[in-house]
Each structure stands twice: as C-alpha cells, then as structure tokens.
SERO-4910 file (N, C-alpha, C, O; in steps of 0.05 Angstrom, whole numbers):
BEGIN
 pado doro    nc1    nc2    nc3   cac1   cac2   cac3    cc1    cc2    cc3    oc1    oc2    oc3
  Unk    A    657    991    419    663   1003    393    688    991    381    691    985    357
  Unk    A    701    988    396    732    968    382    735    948    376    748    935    360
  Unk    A    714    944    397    704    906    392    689    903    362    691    884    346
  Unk    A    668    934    358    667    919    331    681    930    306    672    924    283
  Unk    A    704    946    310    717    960    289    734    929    279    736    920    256
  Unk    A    744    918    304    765    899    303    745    868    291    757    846    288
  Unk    A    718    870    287    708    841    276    698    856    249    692    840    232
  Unk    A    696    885    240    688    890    213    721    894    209    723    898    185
  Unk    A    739    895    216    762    890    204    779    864    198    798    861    182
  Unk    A    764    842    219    767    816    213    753    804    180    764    796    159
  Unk    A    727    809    187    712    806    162    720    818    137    715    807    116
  Unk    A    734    843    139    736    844    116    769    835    104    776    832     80
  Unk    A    784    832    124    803    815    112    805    782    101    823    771     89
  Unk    A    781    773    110    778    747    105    762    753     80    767    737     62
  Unk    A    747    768     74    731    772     50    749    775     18    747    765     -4
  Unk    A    770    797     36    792    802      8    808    765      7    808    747    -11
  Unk    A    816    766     22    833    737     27    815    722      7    824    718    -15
  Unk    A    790    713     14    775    695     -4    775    701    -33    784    688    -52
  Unk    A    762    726    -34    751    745    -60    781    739    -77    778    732   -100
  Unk    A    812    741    -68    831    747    -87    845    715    -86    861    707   -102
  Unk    A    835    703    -67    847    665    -72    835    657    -91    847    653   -112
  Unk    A    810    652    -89    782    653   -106    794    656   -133    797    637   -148
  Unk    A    801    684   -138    805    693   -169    834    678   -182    836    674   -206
  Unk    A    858    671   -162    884    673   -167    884    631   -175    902    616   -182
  Unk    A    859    626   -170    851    596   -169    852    590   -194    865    571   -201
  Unk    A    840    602   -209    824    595   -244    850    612   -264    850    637   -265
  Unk    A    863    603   -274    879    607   -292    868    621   -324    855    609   -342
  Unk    A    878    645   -325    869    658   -348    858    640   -374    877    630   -384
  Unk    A    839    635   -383    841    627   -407    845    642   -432    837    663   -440
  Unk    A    867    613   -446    881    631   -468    855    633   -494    835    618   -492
  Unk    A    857    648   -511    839    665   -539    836    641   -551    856    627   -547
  Unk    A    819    629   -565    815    608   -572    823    618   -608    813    639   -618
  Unk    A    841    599   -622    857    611   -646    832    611   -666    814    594   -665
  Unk    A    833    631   -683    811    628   -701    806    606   -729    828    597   -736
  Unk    A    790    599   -739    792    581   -750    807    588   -778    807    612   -785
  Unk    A    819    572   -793    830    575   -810    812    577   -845    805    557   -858
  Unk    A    809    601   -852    788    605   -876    808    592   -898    832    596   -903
  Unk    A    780    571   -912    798    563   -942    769    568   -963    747    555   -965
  Unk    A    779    590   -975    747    600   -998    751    584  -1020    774    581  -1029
  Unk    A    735    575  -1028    741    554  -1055    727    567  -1078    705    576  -1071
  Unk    A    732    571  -1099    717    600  -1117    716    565  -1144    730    545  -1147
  Unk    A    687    579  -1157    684    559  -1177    664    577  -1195    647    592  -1186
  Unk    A    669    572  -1229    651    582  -1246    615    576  -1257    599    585  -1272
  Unk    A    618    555  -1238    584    548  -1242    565    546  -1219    574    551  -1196
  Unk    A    548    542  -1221    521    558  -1209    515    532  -1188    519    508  -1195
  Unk    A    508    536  -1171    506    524  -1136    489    489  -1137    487    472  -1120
  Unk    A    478    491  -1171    467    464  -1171    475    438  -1181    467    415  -1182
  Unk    A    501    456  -1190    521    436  -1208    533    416  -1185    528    419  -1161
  Unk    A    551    393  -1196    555    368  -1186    597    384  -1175    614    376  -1159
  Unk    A    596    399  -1188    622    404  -1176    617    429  -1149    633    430  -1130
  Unk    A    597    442  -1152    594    459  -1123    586    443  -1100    592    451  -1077
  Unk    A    570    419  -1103    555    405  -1092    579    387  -1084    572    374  -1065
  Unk    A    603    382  -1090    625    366  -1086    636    379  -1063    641    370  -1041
  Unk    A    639    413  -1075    658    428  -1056    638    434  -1031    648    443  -1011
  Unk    A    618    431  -1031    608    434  -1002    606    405   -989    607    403   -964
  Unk    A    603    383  -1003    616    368   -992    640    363   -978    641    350   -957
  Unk    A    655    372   -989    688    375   -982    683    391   -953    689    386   -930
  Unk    A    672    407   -964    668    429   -930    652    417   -910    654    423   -886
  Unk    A    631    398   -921    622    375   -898    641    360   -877    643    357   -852
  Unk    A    655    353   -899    676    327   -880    694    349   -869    687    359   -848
  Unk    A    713    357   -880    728    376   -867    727    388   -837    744    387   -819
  Unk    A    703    399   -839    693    414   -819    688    406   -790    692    415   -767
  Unk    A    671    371   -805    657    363   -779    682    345   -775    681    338   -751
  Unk    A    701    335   -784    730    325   -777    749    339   -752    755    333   -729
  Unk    A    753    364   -771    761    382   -752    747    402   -745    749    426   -753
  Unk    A    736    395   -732    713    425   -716    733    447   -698    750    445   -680
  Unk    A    719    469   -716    734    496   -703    758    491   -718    769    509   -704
  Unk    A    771    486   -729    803    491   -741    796    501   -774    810    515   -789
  Unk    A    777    493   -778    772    507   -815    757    512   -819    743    492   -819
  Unk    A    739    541   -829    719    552   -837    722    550   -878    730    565   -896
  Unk    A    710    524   -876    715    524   -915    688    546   -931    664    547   -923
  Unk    A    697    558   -946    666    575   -959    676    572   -984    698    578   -993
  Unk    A    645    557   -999    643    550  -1013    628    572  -1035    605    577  -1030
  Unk    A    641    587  -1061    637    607  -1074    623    594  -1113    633    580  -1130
  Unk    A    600    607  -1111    598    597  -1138    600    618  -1163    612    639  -1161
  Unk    A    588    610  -1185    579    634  -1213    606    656  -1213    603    680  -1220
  Unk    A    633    646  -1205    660    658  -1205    651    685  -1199    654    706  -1212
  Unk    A    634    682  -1170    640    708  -1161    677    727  -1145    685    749  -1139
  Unk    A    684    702  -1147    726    699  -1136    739    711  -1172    761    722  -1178
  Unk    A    723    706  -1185    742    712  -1209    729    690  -1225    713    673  -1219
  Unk    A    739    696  -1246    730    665  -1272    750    641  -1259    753    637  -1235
  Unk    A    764    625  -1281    774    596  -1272    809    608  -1273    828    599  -1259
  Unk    A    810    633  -1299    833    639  -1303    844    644  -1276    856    627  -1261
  Unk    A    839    668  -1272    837    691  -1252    842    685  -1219    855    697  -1201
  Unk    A    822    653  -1220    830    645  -1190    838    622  -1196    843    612  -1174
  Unk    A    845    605  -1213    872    590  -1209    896    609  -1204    909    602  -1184
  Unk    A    904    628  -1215    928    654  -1212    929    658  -1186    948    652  -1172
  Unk    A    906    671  -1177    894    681  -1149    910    660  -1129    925    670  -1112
  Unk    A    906    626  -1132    911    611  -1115    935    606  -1118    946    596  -1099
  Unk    A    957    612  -1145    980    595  -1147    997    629  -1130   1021    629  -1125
  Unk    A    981    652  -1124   1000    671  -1121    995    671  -1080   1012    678  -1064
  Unk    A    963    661  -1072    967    655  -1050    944    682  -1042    941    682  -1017
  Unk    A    933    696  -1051    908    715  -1053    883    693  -1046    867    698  -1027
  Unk    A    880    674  -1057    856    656  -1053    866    623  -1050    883    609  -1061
  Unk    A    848    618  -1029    856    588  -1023    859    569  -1036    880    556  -1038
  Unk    A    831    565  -1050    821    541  -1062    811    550  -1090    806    573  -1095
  Unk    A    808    527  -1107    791    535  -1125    788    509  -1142    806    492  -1144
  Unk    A    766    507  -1154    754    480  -1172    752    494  -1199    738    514  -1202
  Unk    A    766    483  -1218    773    492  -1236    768    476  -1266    767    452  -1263
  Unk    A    765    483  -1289    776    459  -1314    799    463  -1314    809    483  -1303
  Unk    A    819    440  -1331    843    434  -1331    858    460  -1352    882    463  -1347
  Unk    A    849    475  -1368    853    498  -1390    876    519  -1372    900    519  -1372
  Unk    A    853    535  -1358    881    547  -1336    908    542  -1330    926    559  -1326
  Unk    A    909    511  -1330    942    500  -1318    959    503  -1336    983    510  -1332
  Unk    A    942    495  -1371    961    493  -1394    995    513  -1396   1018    506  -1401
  Unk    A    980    539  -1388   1004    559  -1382   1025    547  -1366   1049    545  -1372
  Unk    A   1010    539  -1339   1039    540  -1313   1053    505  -1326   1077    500  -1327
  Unk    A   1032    488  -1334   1044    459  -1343   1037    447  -1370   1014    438  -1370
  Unk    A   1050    445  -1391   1040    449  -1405   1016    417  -1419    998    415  -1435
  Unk    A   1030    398  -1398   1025    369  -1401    998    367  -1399    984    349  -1408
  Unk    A    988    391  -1383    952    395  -1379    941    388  -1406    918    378  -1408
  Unk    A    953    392  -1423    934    405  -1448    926    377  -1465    916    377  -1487
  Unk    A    935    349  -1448    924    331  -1462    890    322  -1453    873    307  -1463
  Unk    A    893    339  -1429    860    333  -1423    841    348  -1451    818    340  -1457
  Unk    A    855    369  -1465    833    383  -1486    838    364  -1510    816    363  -1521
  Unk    A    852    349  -1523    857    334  -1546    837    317  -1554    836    293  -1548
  Unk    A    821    328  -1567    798    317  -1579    802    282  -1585    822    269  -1593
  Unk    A    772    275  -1575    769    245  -1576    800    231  -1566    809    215  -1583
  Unk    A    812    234  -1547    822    214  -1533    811    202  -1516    816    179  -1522
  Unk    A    798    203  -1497    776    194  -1479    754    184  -1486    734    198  -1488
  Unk    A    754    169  -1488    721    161  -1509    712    141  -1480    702    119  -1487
  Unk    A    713    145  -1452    695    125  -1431    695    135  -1408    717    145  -1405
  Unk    A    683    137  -1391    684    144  -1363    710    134  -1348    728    145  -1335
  Unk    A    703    105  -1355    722     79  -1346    753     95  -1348    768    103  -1329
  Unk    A    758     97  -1381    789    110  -1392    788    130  -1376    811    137  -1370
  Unk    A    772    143  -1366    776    168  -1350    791    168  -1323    814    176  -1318
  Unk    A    774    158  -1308    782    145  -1289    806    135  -1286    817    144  -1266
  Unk    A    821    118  -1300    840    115  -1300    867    122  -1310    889    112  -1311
  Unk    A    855    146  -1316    876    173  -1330    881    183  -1303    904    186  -1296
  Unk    A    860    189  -1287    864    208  -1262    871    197  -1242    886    209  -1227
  Unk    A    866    176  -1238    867    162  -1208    895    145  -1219    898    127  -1203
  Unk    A    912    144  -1236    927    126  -1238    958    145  -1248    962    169  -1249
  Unk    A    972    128  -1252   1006    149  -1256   1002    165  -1275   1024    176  -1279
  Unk    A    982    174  -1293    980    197  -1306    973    225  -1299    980    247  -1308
  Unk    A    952    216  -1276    938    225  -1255    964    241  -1238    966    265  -1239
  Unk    A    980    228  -1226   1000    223  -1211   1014    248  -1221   1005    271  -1216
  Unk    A   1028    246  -1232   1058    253  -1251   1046    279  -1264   1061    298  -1266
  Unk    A   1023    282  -1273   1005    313  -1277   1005    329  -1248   1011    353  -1247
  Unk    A    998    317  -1229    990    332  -1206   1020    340  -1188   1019    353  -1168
  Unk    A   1044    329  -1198   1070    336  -1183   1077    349  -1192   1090    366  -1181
  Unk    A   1072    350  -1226   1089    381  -1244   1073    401  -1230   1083    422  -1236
  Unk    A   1052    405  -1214   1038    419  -1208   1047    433  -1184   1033    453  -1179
  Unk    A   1065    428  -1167   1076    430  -1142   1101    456  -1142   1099    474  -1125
  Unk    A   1123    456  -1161   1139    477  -1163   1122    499  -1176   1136    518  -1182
  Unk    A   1103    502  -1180   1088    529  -1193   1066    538  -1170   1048    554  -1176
  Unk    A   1070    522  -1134   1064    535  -1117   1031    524  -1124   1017    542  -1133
  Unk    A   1020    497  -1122    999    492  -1128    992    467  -1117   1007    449  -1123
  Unk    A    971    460  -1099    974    438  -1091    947    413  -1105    928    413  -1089
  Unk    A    945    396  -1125    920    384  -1128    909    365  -1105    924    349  -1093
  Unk    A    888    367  -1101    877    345  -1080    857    326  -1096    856    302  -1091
  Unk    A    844    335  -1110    830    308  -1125    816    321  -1158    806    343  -1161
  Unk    A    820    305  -1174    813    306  -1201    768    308  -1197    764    292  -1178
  Unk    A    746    316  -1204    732    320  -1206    728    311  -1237    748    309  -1251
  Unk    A    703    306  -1247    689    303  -1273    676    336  -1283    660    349  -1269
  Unk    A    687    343  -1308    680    358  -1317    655    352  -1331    632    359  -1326
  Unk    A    669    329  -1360    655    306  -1374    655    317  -1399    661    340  -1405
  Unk    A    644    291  -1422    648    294  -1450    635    320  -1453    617    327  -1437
  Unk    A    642    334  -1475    636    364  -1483    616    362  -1512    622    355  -1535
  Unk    A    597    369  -1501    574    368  -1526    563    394  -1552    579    413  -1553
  Unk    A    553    395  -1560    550    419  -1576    516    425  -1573    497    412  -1568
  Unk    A    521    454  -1581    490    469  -1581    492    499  -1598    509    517  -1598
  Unk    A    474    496  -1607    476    527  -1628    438    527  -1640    422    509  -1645
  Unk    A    437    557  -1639    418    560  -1643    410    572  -1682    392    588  -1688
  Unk    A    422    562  -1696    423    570  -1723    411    546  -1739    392    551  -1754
  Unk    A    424    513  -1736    416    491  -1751    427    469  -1734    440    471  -1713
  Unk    A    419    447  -1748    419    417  -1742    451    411  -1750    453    407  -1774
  Unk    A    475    409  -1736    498    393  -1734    499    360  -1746    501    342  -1730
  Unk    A    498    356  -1766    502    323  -1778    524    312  -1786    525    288  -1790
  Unk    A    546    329  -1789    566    331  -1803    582    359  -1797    575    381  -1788
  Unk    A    612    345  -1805    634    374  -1799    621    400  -1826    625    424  -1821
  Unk    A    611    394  -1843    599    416  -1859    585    428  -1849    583    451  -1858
  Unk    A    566    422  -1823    540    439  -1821    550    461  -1798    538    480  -1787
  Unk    A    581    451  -1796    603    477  -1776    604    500  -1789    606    522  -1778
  Unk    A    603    497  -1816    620    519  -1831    600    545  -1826    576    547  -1830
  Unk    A    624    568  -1812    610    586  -1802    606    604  -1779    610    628  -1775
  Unk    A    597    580  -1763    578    584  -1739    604    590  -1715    624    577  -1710
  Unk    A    592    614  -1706    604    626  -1686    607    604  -1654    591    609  -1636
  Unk    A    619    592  -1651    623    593  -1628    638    592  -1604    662    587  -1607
  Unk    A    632    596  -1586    643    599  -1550    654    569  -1549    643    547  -1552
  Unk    A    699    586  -1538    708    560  -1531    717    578  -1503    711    601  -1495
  Unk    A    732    561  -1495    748    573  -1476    776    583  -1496    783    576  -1518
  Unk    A    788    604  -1475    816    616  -1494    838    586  -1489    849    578  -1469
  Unk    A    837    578  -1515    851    548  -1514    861    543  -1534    844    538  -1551
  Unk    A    883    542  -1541    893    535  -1566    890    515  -1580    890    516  -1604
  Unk    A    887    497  -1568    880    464  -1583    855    469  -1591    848    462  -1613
  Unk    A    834    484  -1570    805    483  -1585    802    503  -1596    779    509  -1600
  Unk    A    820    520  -1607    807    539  -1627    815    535  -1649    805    545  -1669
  Unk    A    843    514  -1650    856    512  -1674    832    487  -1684    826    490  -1708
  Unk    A    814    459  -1665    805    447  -1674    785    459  -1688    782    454  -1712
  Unk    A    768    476  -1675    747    490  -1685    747    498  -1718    736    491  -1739
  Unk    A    774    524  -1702    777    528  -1736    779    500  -1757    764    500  -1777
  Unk    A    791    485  -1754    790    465  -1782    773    450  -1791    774    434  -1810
  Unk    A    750    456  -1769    725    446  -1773    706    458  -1787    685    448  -1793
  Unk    A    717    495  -1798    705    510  -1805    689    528  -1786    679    547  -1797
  Unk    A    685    526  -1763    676    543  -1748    691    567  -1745    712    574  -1756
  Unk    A    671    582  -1725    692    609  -1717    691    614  -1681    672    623  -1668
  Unk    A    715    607  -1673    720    602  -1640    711    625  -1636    706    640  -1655
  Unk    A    705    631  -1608    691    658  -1604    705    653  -1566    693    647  -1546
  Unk    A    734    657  -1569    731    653  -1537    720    669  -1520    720    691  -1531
  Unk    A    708    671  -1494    697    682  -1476    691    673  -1448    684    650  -1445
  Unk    A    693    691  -1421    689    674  -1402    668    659  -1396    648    671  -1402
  Unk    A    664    633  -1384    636    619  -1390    616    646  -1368    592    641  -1370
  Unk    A    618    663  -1356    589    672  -1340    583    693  -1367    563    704  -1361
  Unk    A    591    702  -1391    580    716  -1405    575    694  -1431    584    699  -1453
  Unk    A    565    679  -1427    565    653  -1454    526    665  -1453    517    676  -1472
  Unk    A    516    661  -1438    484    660  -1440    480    679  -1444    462    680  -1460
  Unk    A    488    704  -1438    476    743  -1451    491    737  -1481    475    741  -1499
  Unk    A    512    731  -1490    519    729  -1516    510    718  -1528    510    729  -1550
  Unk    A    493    686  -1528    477    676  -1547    449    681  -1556    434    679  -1575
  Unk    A    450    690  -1521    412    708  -1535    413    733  -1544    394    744  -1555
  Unk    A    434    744  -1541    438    773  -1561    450    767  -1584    457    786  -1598
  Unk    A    457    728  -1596    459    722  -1622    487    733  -1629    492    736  -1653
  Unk    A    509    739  -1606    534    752  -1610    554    719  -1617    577    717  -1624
  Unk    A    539    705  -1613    552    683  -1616    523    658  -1617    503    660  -1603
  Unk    A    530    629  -1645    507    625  -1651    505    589  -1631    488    571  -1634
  Unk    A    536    589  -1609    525    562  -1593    551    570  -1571    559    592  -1563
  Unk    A    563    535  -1562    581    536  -1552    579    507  -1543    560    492  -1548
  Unk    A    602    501  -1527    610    476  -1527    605    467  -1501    608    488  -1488
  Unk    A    599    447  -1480    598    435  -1453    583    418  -1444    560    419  -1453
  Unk    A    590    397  -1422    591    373  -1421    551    380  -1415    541    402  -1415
  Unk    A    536    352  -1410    511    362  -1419    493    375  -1386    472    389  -1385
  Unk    A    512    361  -1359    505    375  -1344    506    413  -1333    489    426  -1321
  Unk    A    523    418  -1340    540    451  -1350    511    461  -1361    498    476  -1348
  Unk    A    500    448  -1393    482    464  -1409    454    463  -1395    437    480  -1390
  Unk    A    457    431  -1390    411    438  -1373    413    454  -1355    394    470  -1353
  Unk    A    441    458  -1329    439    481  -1294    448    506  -1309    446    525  -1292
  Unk    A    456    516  -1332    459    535  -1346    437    546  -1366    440    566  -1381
  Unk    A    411    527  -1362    389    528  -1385    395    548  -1408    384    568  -1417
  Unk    A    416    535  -1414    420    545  -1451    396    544  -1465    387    562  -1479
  Unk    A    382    512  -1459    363    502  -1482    346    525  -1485    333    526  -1507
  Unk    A    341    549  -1465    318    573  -1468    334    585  -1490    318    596  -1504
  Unk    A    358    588  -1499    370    608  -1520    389    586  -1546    403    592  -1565
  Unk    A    384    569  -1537    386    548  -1563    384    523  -1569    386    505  -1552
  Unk    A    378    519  -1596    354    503  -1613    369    483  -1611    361    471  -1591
  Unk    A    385    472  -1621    402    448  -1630    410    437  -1617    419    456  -1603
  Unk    A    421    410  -1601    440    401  -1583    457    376  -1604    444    358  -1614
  Unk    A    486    377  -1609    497    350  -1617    516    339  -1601    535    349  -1588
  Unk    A    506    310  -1603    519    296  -1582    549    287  -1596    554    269  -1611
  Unk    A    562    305  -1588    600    298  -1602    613    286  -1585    632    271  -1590
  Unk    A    606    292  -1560    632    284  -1548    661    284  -1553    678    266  -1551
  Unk    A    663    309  -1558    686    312  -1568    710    314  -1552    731    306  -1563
  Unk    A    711    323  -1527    727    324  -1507    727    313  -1483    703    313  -1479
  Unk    A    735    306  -1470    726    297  -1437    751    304  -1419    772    292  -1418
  Unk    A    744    324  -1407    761    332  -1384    747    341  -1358    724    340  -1350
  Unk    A    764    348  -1352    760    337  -1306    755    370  -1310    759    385  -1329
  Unk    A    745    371  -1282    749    394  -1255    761    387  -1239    757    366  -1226
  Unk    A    784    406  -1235    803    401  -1206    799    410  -1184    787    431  -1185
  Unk    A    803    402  -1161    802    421  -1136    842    424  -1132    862    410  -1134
  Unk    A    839    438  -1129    870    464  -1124    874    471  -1099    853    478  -1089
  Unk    A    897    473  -1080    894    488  -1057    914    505  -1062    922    504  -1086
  Unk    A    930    528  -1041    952    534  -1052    974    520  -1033    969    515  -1010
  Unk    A    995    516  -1043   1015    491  -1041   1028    501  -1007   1028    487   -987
  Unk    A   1035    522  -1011   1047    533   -981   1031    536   -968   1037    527   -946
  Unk    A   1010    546   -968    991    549   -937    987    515   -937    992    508   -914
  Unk    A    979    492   -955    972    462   -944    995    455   -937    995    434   -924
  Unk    A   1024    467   -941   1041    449   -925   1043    457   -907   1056    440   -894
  Unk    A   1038    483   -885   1036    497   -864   1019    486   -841   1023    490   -817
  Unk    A    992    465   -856    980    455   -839    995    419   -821   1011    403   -830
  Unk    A    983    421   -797   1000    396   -786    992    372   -804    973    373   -819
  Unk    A   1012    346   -801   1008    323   -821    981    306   -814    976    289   -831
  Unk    A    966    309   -795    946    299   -785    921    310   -808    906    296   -822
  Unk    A    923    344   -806    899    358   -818    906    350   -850    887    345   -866
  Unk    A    929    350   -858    935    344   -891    917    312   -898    907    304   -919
  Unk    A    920    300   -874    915    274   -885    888    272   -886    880    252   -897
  Unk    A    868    290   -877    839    287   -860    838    314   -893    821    303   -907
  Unk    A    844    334   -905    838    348   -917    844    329   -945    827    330   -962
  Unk    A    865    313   -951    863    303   -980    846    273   -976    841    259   -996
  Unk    A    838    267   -948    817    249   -964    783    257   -961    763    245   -969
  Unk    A    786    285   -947    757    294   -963    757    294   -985    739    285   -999
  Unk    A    782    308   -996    781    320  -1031    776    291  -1043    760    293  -1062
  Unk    A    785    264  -1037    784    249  -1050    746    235  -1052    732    227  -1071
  Unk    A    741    237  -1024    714    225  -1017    687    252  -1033    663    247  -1037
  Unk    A    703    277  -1038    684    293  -1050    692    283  -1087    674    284  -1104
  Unk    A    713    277  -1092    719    272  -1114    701    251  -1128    694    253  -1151
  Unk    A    691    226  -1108    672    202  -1113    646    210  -1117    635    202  -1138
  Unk    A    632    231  -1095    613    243  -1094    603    254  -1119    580    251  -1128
  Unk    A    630    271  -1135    621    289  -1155    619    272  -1183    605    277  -1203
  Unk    A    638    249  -1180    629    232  -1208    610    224  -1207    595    227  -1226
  Unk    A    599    208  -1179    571    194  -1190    552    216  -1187    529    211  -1192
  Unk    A    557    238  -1179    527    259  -1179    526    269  -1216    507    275  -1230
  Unk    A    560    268  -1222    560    282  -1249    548    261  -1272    542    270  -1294
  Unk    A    546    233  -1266    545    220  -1285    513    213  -1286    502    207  -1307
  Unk    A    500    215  -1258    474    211  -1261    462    233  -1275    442    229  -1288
  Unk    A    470    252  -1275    455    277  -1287    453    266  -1311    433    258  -1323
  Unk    A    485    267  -1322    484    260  -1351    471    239  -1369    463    239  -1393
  Unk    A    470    217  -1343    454    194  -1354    412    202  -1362    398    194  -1381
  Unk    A    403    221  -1335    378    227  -1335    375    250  -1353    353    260  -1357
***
C-alpha cells in the first residue's frame, strides 16, 4: 500500500513538474494592435473615377501594409457633403476625404484659382498646374490649417445641362436657374452671364431638377452620365468652362503620427491612385 501511495505520488509530481514547465515554456503572446481605420468620405456615387481611385488607394495601401490600415472607402457623401468633411478632416472627426478644390477657398484662399473660368483650357496645362510648383506651394498653405494633401485627382472641364432650351450663346443664359456650388467666383460668373446661381449640395441637384426647382447645373461630363441627369435634362453645352481637380486630404496630425516608412508607402499610393483616376477620368470623358 505505500509502495503504491509513494509511485501515485511520484507520478503525480512529475505530472505537475511537466504540466507547469510545459506552460512556463511559451511566453504570453502580446494583443496584436488593431489596425489603424482611415474612412475616406466622397460626394459621388461608387462608379465614378474618383471612388474607383480611392479604393484603389485602399488596394495598395493595404496589401503594402497588411494588418496596419483598415482604409474604407465611403461614397454619395454619406460622411457629410465635400463642405462638411473637408471640416470633419481639418478638425480630426474624419480621416480622409476626396474632395473639389471649393471647400479649401475658406481655409486658403489661393484655392480659388482652380474655379476662374477658362484658365485651363488642356489636360496637359492641367497637369502641370498640379504636379508642378503650383501644385506644390497650394498643397503647403494647406498644412498650418491641420490638413495634409497627398495627391491632386481630376475633377475635369465643367460642362452645362438644363432642361428648358438649346445654350448657343451667353443670351440663351438669361434666366435659367442654375445649380453651382456655394462659390463666389461661380455665382458672381453666372450672374453676369444672366443666369440665376441656385447653390446647393450636389446629392440634392437630381430631386431639384426633376421637380423643375432648378432648370440645369454645371459638371464635368463624367459627374453628369454616373449621375444620369440626361433622364431629367434635355440640353447638354459643351463650355468647358472650368477645370478643376479632386483632392485626396488626410488629416495632417494623425499622417504625421504614422512612422516615416508608412508615410512614404501611403503618399505614393495617393500618387499611383492619382494616375489611375486621370486616365480612368479621361477615358470616360473621351467615350
């Protein structure tokens, strides 16, 4: 009987001995950090060449750094309109956001040469507005107002549509109601054209023209076919009156928070989504 008290007491000290070496072997693993969310909020609808950019952006990003950034890509300004979440992003409420250049006019005022009718008259001149020291020297005033740009996007020349008459001439303006953005340069142009600006946010532009609350509005010609205006109006004139970008935005303090490795791997997605979105924007425009 002792003989076997003393071998089930052997056994079971070799059992704990094993059972607690065993465990004291494998070192806790630490919580694996969660990934870092950047929501990118934009005013147009998931088929456009600038959403199709920002999920691009969230392509490279992602599969770059796997597990360190969860990008979500937001369309039809469900984040807010362009106002609302550029604000959102310069106050640090929302990450990202792809934007037209109108919003900035407030925080810089130098923005506002992107709205100045017929300066841009080429893709080419474009291009080299953005990618070059104009480009430059816009996107640094942009930095003390807590804002960070990563790459200029194609908005593109701004066309006309109204469902009342045929546009041939600044006479056939006189009148006609329409949708700008709240912009001073384009409402004052409008007005002297005889029109009547009708600002409004672009997601209520299509219930206002088919309820005839307003008789067109203005945008580049990819914007009007993924927005099928042409179902609620008659007319299209090709003016080209404006040509301005979409930005992508981050907010300036959370991108300088990230290490210099991830900054460098995040502004040349923005830039390689930036390529993406001109030639997707320009083929549209061309077909």
């Amino acid at each position: 009987m002792k003989k076997t008290l003393v071998l089930v007491g052997v056994f079971l000290a070799a059992f704990s001995f094993f059972l607690f070496a065993g465990g004291s072997s494998e070192k806790p693993k630490a919580a694996a950090k969660p990934a870092t969310v950047l929501k990118i909020s934009n005013g147009i609808n998931e088929a456009h060449p600038t959403y199709l950019a920002c999920k691009e952006f969230e392509k490279i990003v992602e599969s770059k750094l796997p597990g360190k950034y969860d990008v979500q890509v937001y369309a039809n300004a469900q984040l807010g309109d362009d106002v609302r979440a550029t604000e959102a992003v310069r106050m640090g409420t929302l990450e990202m956001v792809a934007t037209s250049a109108s919003p900035l006019t407030g925080l810089v005022p130098e923005f506002n040469v992107f709205d100045l009718p017929f300066i841009v008259t080429s893709e080419k001149a474009a291009d080299a507005i953005y990618d070059g020291p104009i480009g430059a020297k816009l996107a640094a005033l942009l930095e003390p107002k807590g804002i960070k740009l990563l790459a200029y996007y194609e908005n593109g020349f701004r066309q006309l549509t109204n469902s009342v008459r045929e546009v041939k001439s600044p006479a056939d303006l006189k009148g006609l109601k329409i949708r700008t953005m709240q912009n001073p340069i384009h409402l004052a142009a409008w007005r002297a054209l005889g029109a009547n600006p009708t600002p409004m946010p672009f997601s209520e532009v299509f219930t206002a023209m088919q309820q005839k609350t307003i008789d067109g509005q203005e945008n580049p010609i990819p914007t009007i076919y993924l927005s099928k205006f042409y179902e609620v109006q008659k007319y299209v004139t090709l003016t080209g009156h404006v040509y301005g970008p979409h930005i992508l935005l981050i907010n300036k303090k959370m991108f300088d928070s990230f290490p210099a490795e991830d900054q460098k791997i995040i502004l040349e997605a923005a830039q390689a989504s930036a390529k993406f979105q001109r030639e997707t924007n320009r083929k549209m425009n061309r077909d």
